[in-house]
C-alpha positions in Angstrom: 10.4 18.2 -4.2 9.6 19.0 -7.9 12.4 19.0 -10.3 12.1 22.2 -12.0 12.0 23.8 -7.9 15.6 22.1 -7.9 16.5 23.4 -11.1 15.5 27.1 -10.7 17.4 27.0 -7.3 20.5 25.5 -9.0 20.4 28.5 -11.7 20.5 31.2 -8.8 23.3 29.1 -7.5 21.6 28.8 -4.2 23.1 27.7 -1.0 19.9 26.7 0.7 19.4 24.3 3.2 16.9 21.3 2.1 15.0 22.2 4.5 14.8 25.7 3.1 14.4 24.3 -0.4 11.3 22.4 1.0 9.5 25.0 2.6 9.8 27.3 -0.3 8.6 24.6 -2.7 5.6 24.0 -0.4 4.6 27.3 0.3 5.0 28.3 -3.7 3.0 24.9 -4.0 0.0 26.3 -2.1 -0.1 29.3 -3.5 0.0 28.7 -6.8 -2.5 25.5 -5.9 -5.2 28.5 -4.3 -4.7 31.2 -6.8 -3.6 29.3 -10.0 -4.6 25.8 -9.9 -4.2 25.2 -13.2 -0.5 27.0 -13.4 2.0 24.7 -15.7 4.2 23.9 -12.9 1.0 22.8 -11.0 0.9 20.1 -14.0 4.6 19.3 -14.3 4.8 18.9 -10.3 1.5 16.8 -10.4 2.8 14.7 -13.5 6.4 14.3 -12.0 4.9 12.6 -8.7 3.1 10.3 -11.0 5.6 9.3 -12.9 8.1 9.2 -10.2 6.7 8.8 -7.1 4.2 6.3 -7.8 6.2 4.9 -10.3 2.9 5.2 -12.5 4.4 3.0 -15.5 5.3 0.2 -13.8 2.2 0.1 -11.4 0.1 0.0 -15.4 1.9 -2.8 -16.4 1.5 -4.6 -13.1 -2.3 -3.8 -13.2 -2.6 -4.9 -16.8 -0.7 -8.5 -15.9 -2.7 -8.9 -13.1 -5.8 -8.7 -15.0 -4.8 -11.4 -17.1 -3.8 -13.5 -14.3 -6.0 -16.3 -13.2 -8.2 -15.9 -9.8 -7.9 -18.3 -7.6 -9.1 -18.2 -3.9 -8.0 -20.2 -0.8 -8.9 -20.7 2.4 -6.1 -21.4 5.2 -7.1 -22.7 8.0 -5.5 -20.6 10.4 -4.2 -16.7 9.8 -1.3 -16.2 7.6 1.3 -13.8 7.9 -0.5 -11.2 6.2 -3.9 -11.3 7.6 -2.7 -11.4 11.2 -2.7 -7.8 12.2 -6.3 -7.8 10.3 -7.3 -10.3 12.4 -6.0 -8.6 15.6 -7.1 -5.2 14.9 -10.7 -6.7 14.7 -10.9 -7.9 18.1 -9.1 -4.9 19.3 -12.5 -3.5 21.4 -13.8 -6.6 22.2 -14.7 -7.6 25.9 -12.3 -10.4 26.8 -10.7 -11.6 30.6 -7.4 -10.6 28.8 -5.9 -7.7 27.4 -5.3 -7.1 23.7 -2.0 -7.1 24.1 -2.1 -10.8 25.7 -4.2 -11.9 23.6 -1.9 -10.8 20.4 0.6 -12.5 21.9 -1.0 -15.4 22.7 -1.8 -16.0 18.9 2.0 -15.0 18.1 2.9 -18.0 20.0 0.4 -20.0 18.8 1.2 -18.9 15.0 5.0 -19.5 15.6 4.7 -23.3 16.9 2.4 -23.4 14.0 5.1 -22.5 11.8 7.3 -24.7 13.5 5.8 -27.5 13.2 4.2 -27.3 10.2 0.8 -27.7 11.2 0.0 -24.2 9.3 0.5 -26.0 6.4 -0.5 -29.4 6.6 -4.0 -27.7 8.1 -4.0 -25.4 4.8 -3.2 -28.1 2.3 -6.3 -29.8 3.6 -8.6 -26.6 3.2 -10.2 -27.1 0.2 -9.6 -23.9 -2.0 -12.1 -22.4 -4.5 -11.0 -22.1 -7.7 -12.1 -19.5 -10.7 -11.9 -19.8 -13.9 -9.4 -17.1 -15.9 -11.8 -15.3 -17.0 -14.3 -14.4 -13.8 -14.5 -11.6 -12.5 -15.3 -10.5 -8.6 -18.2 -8.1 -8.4 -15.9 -5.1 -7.2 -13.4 -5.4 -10.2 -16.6 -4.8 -12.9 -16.8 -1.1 -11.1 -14.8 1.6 -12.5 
């Protein structure tokens, strides 16, 4: 909920629920978004969830060390952690003698003894990563 919603309600000395407060800011938020799209609370409540919600200055200066950050791509040998539900979701439609949700598990299992053992990473360490120099650039990060 915008700030200066919270503020007029406090200066009426309001006893509204949340809830209450949250359906009024909405519906005062689509209104003045059809008829006034331009109105200066419009920009406040639009600048507020930038700076707040998204947390806009700290996602810049993430984004500007990133781009100074050297590339550097891998290739594991097996799924990690955070390609895994990728990696399931692809086969999701596929025609297989077992269901997805066996076959999920199946690779949970497998991933898990991988972990345990440390296969995962004795396979990885032997998977010969390509490396880019600092200053190249992937096709998609030249489009703006």
């Amino acid at each position: 909920m915008p700030d200066w919603f919270k503020r007029a309600c406090r200066a009426k000395k309001s006893r509204a629920s949340n809830r209450q407060l949250q359906v009024s800011a909405g519906l005062l938020f689509d209104v003045l978004s059809k008829y006034d799209p331009e109105h200066l609370l419009l920009r406040q409540a639009r600048q507020e969830a930038l700076e707040q919600e998204l947390h806009l200055p700290t996602m810049e200066r993430v984004l500007a060390h990133m781009e100074r950050c050297e590339i550097m791509l891998k290739h594991p040998a097996r799924h990690t952690p955070f390609s895994f539900g990728l990696s399931a979701e692809s086969f999701r439609g596929h025609v297989s003698n077992e269901t997805w949700n066996d076959r999920v598990r199946r690779m949970c299992e497998q991933q898990e003894r991988d972990a345990e053992t440390g296969a995962a990473g004795r396979r990885a360490a032997k998977s010969p990563g390509k490396h880019l120099d600092k200053h190249a650039k992937p096709a998609a990060q030249g489009r703006q």
